[in-house]
C-alpha positions in Angstrom: 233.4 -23.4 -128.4 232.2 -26.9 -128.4 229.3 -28.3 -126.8 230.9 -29.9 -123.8 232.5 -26.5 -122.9 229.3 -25.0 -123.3 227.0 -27.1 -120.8 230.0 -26.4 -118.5 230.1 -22.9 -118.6 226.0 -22.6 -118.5 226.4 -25.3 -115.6 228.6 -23.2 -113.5 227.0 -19.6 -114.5 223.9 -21.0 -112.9 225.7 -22.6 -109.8 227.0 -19.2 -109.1 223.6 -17.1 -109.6 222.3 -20.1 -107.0 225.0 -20.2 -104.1 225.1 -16.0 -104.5 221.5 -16.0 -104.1 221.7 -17.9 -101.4 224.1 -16.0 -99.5 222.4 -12.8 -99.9 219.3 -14.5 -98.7 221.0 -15.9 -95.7 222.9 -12.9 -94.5 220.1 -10.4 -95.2 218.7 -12.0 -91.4 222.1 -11.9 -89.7 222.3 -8.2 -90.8 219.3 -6.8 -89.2 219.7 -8.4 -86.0 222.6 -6.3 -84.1 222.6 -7.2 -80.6 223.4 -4.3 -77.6 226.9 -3.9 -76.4 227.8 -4.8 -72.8 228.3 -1.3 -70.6 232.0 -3.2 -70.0 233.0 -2.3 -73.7 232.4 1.6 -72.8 235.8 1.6 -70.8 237.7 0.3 -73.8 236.6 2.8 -76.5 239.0 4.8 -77.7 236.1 7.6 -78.7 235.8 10.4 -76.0 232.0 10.8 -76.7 231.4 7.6 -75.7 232.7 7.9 -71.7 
């Protein structure tokens, strides 16, 4: 390999390890926060125990 395709490949290998750190960081907080259900979305369930 030469050297140009060598910075390239280390320059996107850590560009990826960044942005997936990133989005692991970022939904992490989305994830734990699960807001209640309305009552109103009782009447569409499709799952008897949940009448």
């Amino acid at each position: 390999m030469s050297k140009t395709s060598q910075k390239a490949k280390k320059l996107m290998m850590g560009l990826v390890q960044k942005e997936a750190s990133l989005s692991a960081n970022s939904t992490t907080c989305v994830a734990l926060y699960q807001p209640k259900a309305p009552a109103a979305l009782k009447k569409l369930s499709k799952v008897e125990n949940d009448k």
